[in-house]
N, C-alpha and C positions, 0 to 999 in steps of 0.2 A: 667703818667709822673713820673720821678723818681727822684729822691733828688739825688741835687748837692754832692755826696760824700765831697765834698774837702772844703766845708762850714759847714761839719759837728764840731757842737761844744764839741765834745768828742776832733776831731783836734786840735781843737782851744784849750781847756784844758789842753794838753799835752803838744801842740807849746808855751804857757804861761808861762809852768812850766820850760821848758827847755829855754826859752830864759832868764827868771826871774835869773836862776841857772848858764848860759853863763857869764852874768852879773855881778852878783856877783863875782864868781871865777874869773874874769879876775883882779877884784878891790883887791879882798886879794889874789891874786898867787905876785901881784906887791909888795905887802905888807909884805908878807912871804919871798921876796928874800931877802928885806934891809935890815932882819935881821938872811941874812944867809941859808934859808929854804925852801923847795920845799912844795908844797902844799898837797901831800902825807907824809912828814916827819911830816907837824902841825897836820896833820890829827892822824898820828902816838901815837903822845905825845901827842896830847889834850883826845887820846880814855884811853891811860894811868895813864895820871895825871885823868881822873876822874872815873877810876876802883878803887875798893878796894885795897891798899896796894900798889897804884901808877904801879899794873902789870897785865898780862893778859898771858892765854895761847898763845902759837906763834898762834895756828889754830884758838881761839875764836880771836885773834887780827885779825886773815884772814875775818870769818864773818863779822866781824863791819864794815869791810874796803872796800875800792874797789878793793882788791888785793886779789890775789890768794895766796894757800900755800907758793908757791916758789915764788911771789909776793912780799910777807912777810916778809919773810927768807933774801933775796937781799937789802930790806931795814932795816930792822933789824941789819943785817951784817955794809949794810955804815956806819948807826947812832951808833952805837958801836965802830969801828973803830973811828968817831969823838967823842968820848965818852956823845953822850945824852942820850944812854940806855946802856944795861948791860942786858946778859941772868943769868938767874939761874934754874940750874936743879929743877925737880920737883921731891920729896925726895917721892912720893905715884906713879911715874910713870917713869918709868927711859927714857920710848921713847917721853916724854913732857918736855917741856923747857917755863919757862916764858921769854918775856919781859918785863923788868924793866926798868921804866926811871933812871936817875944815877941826882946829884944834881946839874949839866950841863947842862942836860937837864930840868931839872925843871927851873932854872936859863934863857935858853935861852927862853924856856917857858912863863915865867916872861917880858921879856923883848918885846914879840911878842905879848901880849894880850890887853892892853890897844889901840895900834892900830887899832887892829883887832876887839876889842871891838866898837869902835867908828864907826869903817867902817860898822859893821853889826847896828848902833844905825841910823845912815845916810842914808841911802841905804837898809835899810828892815826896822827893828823896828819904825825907827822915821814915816814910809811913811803910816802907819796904826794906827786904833784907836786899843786902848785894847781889845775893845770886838772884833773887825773885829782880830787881832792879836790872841785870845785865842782860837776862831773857826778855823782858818787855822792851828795851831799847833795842835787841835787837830785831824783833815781832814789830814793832813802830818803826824801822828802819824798811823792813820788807813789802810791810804795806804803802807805809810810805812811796818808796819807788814805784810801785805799781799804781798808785792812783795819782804819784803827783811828780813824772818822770823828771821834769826841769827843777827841781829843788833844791840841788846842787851847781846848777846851770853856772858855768863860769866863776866858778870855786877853786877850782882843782889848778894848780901851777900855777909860777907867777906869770907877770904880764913881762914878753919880751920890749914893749915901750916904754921908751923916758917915760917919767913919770915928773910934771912940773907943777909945783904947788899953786893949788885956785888963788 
């Protein structure tokens, strides 16, 4: 006799994780518009605001993200154009370009976190104890590097270059 594939809990594990993730994102994508933002743009500035030096190469910002080079590039270009970021060449590579948040962006930043905070304290953190809470993060942390090894990409240390404001 052979196992029910489709009752496999490997299924179940993954169908959990993705509807957990549905969920969520549907609750801060509505939350990200009120104040102006696509859920890729927060994603943008939050990878930002918490690199070293508020910047990041355009390609390490591609790693982190869910976007591709040219991904990137596209939104980089809008949110510049609205001014919450700003590129600055890279004075060690002339084919590298950081993004920069600009103090617009931090600003709009500022205004989008406290909700955003609450909504992850309601709807994930509050729904867990500590310790159930500090084993999942660090089971998300393990899987994480294994399927998504650049997600840290150009995080860790500061940057040995000046750093001159856009």
């Amino acid at each position: 006799m052979t196992k029910n594939l489709y009752d496999d809990a490997r299924i179940t594990a993954v169908g959990l994780v993705m509807e957990v993730y549905a969920g969520l994102a549907a609750r801060f994508a509505a939350q990200f518009e009120e104040h102006g933002l696509s859920t890729v743009e927060f994603e943008v500035l939050m990878r930002l605001a918490r690199s070293p030096e508020h910047q990041l190469r355009m390609t390490d910002l591609a790693a982190q993200t869910s976007l591709s080079t040219s991904g990137v590039t596209r939104v980089v270009d809008r949110m510049e154009r609205d001014g919450l970021l700003c590129r600055r060449a890279c004075p060690s590579d002339r084919r590298s370009a950081y993004a920069v948040v600009t103090e617009s962006g931090m600003a709009r930043l500022g205004e989008t976190l406290p909700g955003h905070i609450q909504l992850i304290q309601d709807w994930f953190i509050g729904q867990l104890e500590p310790a159930a809470l500090e084993s999942l993060l660090d089971s998300l942390r393990v899987v994480r590097d294994a399927v998504h090894p650049g997600a840290t990409a150009g995080s860790r240390g500061g940057s040995a270059e000046a750093t001159t404001p856009c």
